[in-house]
Short mmCIF file of the C-alpha atoms (twelve columns), coordinates in Angstrom:
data_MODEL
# 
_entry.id   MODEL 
# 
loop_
_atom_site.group_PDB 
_atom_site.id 
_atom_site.type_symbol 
_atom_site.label_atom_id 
_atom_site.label_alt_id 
_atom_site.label_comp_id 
_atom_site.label_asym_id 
_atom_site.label_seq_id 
_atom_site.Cartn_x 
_atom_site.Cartn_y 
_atom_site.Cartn_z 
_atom_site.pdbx_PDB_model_num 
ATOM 1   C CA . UNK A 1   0.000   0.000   0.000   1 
ATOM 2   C CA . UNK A 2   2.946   2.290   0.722   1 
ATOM 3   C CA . UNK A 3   3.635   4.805   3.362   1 
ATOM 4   C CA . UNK A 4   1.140   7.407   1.685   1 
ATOM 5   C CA . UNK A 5   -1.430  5.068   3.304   1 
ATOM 6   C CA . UNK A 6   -0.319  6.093   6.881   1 
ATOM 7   C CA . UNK A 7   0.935   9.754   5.822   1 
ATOM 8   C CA . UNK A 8   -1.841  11.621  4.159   1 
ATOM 9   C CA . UNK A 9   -4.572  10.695  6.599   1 
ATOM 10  C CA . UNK A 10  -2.197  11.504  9.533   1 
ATOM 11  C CA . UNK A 11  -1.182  14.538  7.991   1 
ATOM 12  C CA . UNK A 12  -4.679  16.008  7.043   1 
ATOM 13  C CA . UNK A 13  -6.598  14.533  9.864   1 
ATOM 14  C CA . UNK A 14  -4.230  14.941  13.035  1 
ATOM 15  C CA . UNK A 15  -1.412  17.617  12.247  1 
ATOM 16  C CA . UNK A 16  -4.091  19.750  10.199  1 
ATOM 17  C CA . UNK A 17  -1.323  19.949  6.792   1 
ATOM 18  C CA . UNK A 18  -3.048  21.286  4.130   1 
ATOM 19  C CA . UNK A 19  -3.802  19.107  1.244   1 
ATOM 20  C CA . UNK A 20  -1.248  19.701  -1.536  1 
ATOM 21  C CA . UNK A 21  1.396   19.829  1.280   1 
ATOM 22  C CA . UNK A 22  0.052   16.371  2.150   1 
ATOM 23  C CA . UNK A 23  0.223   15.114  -1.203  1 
ATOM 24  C CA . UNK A 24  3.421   15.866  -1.560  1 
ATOM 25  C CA . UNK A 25  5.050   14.823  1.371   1 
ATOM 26  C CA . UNK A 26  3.791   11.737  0.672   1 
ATOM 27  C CA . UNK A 27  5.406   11.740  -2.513  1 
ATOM 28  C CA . UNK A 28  8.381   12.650  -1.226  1 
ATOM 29  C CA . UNK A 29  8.374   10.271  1.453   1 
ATOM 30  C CA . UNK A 30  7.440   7.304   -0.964  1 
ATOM 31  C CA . UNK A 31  10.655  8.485   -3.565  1 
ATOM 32  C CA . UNK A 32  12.737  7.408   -1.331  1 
ATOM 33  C CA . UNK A 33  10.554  4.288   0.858   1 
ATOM 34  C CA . UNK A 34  9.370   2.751   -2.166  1 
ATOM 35  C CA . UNK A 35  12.693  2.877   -3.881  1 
ATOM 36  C CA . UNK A 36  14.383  1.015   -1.157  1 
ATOM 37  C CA . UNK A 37  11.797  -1.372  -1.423  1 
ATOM 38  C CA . UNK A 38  12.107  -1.745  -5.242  1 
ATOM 39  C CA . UNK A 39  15.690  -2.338  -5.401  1 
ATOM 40  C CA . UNK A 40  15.122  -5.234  -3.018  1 
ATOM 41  C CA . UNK A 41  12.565  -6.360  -4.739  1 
ATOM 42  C CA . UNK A 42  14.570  -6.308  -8.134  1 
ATOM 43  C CA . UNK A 43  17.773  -7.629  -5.987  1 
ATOM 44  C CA . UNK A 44  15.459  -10.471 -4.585  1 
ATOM 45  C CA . UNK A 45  12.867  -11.342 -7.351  1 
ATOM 46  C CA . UNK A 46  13.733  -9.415  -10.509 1 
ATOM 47  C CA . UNK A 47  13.327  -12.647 -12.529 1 
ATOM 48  C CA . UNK A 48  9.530   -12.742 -11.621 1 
ATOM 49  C CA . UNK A 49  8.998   -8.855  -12.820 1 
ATOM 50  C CA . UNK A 50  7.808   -7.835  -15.896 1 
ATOM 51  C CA . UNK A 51  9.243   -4.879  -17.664 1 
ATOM 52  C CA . UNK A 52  6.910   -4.503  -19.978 1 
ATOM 53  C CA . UNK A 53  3.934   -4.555  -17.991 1 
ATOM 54  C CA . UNK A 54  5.892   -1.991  -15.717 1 
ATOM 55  C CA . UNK A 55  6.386   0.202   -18.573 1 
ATOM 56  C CA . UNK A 56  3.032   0.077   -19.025 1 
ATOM 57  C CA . UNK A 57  1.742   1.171   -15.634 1 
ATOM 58  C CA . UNK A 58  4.173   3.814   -15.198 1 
ATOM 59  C CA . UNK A 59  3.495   5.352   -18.646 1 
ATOM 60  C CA . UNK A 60  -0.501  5.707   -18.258 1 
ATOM 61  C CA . UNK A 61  0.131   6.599   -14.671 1 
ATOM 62  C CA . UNK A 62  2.479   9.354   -14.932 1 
ATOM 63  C CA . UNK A 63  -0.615  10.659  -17.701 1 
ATOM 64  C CA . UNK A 64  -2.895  10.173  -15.057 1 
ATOM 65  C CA . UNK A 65  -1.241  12.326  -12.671 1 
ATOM 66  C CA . UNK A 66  -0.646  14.801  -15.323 1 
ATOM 67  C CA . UNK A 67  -4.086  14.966  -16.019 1 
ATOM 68  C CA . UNK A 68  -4.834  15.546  -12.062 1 
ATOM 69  C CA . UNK A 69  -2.177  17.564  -11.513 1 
ATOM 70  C CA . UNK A 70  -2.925  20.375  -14.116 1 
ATOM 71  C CA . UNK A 71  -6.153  20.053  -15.328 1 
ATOM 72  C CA . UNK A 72  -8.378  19.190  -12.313 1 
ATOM 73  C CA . UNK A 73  -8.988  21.050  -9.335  1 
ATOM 74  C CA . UNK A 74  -11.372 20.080  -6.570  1 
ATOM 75  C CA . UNK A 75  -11.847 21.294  -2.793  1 
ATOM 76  C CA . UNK A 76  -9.722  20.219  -0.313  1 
ATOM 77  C CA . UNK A 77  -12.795 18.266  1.661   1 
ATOM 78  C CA . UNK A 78  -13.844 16.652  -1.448  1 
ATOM 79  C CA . UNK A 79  -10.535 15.346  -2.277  1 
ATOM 80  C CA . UNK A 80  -10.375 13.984  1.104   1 
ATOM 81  C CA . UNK A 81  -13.509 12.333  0.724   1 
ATOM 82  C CA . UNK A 82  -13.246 11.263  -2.397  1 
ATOM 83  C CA . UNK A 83  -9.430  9.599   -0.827  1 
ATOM 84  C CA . UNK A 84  -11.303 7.935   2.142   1 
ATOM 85  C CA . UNK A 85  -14.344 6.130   0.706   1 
ATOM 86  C CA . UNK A 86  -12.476 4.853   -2.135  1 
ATOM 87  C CA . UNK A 87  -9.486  3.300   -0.232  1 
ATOM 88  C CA . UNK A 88  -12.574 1.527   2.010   1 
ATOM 89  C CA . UNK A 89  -13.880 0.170   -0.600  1 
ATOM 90  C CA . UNK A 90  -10.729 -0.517  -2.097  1 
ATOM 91  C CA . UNK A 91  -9.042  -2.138  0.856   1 
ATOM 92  C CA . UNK A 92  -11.980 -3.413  2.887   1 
ATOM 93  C CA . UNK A 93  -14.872 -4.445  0.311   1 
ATOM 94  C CA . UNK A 94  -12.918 -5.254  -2.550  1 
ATOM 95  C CA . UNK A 95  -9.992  -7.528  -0.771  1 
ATOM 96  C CA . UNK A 96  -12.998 -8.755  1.180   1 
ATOM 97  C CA . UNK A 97  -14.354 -10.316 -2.066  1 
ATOM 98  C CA . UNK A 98  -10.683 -11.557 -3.129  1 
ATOM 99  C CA . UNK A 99  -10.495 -13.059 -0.071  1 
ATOM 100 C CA . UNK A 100 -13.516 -14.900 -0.511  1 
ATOM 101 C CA . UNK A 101 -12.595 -16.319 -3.502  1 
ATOM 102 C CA . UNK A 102 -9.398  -17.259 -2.201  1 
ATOM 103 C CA . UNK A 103 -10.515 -19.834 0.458   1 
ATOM 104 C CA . UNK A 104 -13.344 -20.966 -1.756  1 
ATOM 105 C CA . UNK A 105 -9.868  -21.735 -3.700  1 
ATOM 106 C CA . UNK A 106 -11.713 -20.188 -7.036  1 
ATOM 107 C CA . UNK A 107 -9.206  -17.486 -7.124  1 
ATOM 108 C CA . UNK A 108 -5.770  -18.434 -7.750  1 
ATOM 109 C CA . UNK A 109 -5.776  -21.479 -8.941  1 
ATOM 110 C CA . UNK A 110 -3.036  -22.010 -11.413 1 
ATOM 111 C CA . UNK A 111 -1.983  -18.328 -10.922 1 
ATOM 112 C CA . UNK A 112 0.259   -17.546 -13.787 1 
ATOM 113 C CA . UNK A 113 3.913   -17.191 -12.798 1 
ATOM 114 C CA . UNK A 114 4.477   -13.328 -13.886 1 
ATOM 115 C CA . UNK A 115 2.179   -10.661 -14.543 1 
ATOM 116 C CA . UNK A 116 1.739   -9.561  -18.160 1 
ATOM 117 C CA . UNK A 117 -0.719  -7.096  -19.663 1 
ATOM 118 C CA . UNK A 118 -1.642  -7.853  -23.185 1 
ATOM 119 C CA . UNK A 119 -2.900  -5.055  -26.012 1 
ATOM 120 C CA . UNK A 120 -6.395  -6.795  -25.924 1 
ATOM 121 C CA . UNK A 121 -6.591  -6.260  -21.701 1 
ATOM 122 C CA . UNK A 122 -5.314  -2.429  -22.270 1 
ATOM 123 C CA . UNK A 123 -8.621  -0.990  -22.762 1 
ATOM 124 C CA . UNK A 124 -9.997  -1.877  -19.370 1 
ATOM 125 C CA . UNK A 125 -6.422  -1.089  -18.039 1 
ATOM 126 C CA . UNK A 126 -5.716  2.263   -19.321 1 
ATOM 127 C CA . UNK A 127 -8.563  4.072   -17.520 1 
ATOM 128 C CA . UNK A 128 -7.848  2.280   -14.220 1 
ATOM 129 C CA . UNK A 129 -4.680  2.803   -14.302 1 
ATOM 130 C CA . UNK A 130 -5.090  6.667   -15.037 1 
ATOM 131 C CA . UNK A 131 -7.580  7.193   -13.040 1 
ATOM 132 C CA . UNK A 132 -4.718  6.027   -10.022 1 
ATOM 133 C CA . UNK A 133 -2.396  8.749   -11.809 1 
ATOM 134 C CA . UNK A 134 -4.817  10.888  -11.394 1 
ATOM 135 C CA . UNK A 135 -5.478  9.905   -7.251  1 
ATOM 136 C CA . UNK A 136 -1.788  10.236  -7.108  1 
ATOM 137 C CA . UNK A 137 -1.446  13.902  -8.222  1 
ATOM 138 C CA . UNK A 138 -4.072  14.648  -5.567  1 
ATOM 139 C CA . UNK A 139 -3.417  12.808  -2.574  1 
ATOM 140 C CA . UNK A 140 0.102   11.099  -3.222  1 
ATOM 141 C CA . UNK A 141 -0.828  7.576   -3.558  1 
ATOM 142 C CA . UNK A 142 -3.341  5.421   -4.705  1 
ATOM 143 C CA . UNK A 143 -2.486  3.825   -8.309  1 
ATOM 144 C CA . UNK A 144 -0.976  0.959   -6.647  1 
ATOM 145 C CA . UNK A 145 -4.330  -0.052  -4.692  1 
ATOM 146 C CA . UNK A 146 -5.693  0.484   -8.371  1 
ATOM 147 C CA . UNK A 147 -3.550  -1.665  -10.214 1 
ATOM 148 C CA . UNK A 148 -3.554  -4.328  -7.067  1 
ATOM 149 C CA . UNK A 149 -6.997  -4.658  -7.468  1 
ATOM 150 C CA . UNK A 150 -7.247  -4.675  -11.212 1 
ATOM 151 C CA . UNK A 151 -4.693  -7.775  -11.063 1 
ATOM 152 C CA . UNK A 152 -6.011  -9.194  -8.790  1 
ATOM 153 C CA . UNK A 153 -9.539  -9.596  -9.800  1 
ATOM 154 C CA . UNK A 154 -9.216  -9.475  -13.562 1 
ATOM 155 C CA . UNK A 155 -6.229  -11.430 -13.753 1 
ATOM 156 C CA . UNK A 156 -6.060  -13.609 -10.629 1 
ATOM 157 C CA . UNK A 157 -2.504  -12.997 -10.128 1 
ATOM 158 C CA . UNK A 158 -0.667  -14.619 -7.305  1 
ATOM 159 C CA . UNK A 159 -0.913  -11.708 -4.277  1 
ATOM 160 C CA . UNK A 160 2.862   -11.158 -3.483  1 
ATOM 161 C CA . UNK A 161 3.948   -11.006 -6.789  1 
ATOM 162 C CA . UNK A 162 1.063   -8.276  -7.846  1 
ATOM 163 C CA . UNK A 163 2.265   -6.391  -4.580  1 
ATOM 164 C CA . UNK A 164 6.198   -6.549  -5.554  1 
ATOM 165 C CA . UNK A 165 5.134   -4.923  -8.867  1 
ATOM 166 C CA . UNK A 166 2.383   -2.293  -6.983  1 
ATOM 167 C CA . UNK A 167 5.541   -1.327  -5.290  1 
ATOM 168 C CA . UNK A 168 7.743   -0.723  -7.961  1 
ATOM 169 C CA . UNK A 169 5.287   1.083   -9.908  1 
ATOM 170 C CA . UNK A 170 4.918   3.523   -6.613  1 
ATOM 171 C CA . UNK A 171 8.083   4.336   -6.659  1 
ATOM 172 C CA . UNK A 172 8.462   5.041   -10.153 1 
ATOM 173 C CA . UNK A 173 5.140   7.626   -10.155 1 
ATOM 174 C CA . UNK A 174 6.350   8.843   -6.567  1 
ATOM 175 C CA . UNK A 175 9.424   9.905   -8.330  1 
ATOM 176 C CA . UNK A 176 7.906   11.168  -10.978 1 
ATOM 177 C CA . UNK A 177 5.597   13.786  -8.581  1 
ATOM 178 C CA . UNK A 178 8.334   14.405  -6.394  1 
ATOM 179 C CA . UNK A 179 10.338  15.881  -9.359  1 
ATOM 180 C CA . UNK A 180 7.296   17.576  -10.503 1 
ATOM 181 C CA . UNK A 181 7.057   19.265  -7.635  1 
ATOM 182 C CA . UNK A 182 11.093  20.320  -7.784  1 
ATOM 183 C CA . UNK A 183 11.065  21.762  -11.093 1 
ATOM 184 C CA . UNK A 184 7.819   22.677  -11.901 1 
ATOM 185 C CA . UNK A 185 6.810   24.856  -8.811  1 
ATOM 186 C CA . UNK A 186 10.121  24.946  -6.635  1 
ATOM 187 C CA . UNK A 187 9.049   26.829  -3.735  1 
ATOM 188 C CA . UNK A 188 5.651   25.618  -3.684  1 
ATOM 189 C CA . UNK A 189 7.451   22.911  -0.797  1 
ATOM 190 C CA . UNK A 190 6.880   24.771  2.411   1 
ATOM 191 C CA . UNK A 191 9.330   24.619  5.303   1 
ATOM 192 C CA . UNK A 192 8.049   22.122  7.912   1 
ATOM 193 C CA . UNK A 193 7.203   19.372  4.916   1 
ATOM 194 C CA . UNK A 194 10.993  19.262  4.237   1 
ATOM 195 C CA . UNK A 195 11.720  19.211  8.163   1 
ATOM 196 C CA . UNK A 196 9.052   16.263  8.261   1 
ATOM 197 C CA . UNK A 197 10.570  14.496  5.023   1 
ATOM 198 C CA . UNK A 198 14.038  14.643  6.719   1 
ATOM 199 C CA . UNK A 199 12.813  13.395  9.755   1 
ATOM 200 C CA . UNK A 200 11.014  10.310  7.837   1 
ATOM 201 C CA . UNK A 201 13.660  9.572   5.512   1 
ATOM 202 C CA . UNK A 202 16.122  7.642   8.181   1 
ATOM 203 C CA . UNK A 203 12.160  5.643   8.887   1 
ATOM 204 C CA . UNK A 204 11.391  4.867   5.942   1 
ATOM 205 C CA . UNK A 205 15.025  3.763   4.099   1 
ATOM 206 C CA . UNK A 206 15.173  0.432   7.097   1 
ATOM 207 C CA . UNK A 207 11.337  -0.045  7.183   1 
ATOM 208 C CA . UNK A 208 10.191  0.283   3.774   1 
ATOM 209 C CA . UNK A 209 12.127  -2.940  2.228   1 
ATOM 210 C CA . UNK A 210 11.993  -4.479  5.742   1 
ATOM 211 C CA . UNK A 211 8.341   -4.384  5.438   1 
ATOM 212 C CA . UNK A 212 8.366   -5.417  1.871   1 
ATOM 213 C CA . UNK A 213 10.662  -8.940  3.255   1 
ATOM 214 C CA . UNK A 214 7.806   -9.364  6.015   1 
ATOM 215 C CA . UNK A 215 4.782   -9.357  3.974   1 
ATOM 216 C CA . UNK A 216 6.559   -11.976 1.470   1 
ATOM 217 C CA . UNK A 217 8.021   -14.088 4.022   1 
ATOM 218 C CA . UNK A 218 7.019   -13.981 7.510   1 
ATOM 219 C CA . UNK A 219 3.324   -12.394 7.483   1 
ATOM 220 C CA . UNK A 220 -0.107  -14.915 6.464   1 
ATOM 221 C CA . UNK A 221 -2.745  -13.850 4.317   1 
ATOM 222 C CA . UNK A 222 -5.291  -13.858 7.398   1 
ATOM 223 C CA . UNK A 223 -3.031  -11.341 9.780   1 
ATOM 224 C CA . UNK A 224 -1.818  -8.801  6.665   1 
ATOM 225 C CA . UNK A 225 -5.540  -8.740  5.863   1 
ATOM 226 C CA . UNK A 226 -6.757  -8.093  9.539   1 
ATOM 227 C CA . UNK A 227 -4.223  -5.480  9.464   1 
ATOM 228 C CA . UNK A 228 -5.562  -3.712  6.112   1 
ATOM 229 C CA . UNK A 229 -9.290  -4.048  6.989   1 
ATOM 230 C CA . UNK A 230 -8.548  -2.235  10.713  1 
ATOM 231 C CA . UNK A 231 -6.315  0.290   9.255   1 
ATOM 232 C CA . UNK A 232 -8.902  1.344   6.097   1 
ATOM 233 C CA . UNK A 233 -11.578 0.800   8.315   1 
ATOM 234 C CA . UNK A 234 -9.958  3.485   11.053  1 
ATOM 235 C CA . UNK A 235 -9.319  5.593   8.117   1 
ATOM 236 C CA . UNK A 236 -12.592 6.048   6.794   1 
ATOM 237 C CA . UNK A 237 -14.647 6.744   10.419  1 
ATOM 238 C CA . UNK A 238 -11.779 9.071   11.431  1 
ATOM 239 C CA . UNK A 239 -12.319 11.089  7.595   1 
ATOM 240 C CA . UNK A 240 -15.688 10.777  8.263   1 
ATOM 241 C CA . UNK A 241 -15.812 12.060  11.301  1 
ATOM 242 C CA . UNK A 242 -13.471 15.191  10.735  1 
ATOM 243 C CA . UNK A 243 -13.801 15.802  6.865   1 
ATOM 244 C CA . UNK A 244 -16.948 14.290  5.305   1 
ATOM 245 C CA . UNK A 245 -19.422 15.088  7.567   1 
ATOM 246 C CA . UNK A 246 -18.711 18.695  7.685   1 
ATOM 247 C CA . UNK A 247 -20.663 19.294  4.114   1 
ATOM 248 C CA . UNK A 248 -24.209 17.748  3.175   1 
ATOM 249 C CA . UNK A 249 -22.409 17.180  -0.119  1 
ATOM 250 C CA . UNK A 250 -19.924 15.298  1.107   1 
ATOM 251 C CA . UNK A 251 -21.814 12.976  2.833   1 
ATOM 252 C CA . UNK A 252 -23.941 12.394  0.187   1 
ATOM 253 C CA . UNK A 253 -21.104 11.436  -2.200  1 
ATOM 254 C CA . UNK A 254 -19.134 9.325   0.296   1 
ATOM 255 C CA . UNK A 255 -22.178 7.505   1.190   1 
ATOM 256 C CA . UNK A 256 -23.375 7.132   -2.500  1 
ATOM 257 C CA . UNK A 257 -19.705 5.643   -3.590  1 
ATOM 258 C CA . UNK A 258 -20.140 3.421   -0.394  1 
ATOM 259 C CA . UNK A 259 -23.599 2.713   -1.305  1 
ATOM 260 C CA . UNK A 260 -22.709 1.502   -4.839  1 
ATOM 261 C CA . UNK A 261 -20.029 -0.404  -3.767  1 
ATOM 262 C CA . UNK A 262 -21.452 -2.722  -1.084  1 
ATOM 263 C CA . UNK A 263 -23.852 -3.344  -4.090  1 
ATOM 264 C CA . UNK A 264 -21.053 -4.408  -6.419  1 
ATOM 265 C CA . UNK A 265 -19.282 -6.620  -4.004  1 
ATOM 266 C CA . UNK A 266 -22.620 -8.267  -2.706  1 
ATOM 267 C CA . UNK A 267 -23.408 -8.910  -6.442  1 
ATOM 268 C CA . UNK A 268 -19.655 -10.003 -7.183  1 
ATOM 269 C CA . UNK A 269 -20.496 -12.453 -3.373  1 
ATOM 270 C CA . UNK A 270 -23.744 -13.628 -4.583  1 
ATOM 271 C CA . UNK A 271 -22.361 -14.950 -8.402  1 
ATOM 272 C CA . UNK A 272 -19.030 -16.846 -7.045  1 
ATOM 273 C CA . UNK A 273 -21.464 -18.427 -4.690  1 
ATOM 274 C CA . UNK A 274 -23.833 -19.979 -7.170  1 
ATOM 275 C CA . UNK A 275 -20.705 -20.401 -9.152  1 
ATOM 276 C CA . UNK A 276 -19.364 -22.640 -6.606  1 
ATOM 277 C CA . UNK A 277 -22.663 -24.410 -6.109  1 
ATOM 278 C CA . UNK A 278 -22.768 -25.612 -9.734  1 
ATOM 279 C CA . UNK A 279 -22.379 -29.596 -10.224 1 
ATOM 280 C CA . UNK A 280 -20.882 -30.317 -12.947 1 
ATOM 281 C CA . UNK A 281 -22.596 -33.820 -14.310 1 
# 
């Protein structure tokens, strides 16, 4: 999920950091966390990567945060909002389903060995994967929950070799915005968000790969998912409770997207369990 996870909500919700300083500490903070963790990841498991699909999600991603970065422009709440109901549904409804399928073992059966996105699956993929880019340029992460669950459900990819490549692609858009923000608006970095990026750096350069080697070797599906539902979970009722329901508008959007998603997963619930009722003669 990356560090962005943890950073934006702490730094909107508790320290009170304005938005765009928010996103792009997080950026900053992820340059350098989710580089560590890539080059362990390429040191460890490069032969199980896939350039090409790489190329691919960096490519419409960096568009996608383009696109959000100079072209759209929404209220602080609303980002926020928007941020918070789709990570729960994301990390909580979503991976909820997955994990259903999982220990119905309908899901990964035969999971191919490396992930590889094919012309025909690009025009599902493009617009997910932009639509990340463009989560990225607001809040400082989010394509890699994107992509995750993209691979996940459309391609049934094994779970620790999607992750290894969400990482990598993190780092590679977290670069991307973090040089954005050098070179395109220099001083636009205030003060204190450097003080808090030095302080995090030392953090995140030992935890970032360490936690990258404890989700693929030590942690089980069950306790990593525990850990994701609680944290997502805490997320959205602490949002909720600060951000959304400040506005009537907000609270009708959050609870609309929430509203539509419960739907999708209970639909997405309801057809693997007749699926896996079926007796084949």
């Amino acid at each position: 999920m990356g560090s962005g996870a943890i950073a934006y909500p702490v730094l909107v919700l508790i320290i009170n950091v304005a938005s765009n300083d928010a996103r792009t500490m997080t950026l900053m903070i992820q340059s350098v966390g989710m580089s560590c963790a890539s080059y362990r990841i390429f040191y460890e498991n490069h032969q199980n990567l896939c350039a090409k699909s790489l190329l691919y999600m960096s490519f419409f991603g960096i568009i996608g945060f383009n696109i959000g970065f100079y072209l759209i422009k929404l209220p602080s709440s609303l980002v926020q909002t928007l941020y918070f109901t789709i990570t729960f549904i994301l990390g909580v409804l979503i991976q909820a389903y997955i994990n259903f399928r999982s220990q119905q073992s309908l899901y990964c059966i035969d999971c191919p060995p490396s992930i590889s996105i094919e012309p025909k699956q690009l025009p599902l993929f493009i617009p997910i994967t932009i639509i990340g880019g463009i989560l990225v340029s607001m809040v400082g992460t989010g394509i890699d929950v994107f992509v995750y669950m993209y691979l996940r459900l459309a391609k049934r990819t094994d779970e620790h070799l999607t992750t290894n490549h969400t990482v990598v692609l993190m780092a590679c858009i977290s670069l991307f915005g973090f040089y954005n923000a050098l070179v395109i608006q220099p001083f636009s970095i205030p003060g204190r968000i450097w003080n808090y990026w030095l302080c995090s750096v030392p953090i995140v350069l030992v935890f970032a790969p360490l936690g990258n080697y404890v989700t693929n070797k030590w942690l089980t599906r069950s306790s990593l998912n525990k850990y994701i539902y609680v944290l997502e979970t805490f997320q959205y009722i602490a949002g909720f409770i600060i951000t959304i329901s400040k506005t009537a508008n907000n609270i009708i959007i959050s609870t609309s997207l929430l509203g539509g998603g419960i739907l999708a997963v209970l639909t997405l619930f309801f057809r693997a369990r007749r699926a896996s009722t079926v007796v084949i003669p």
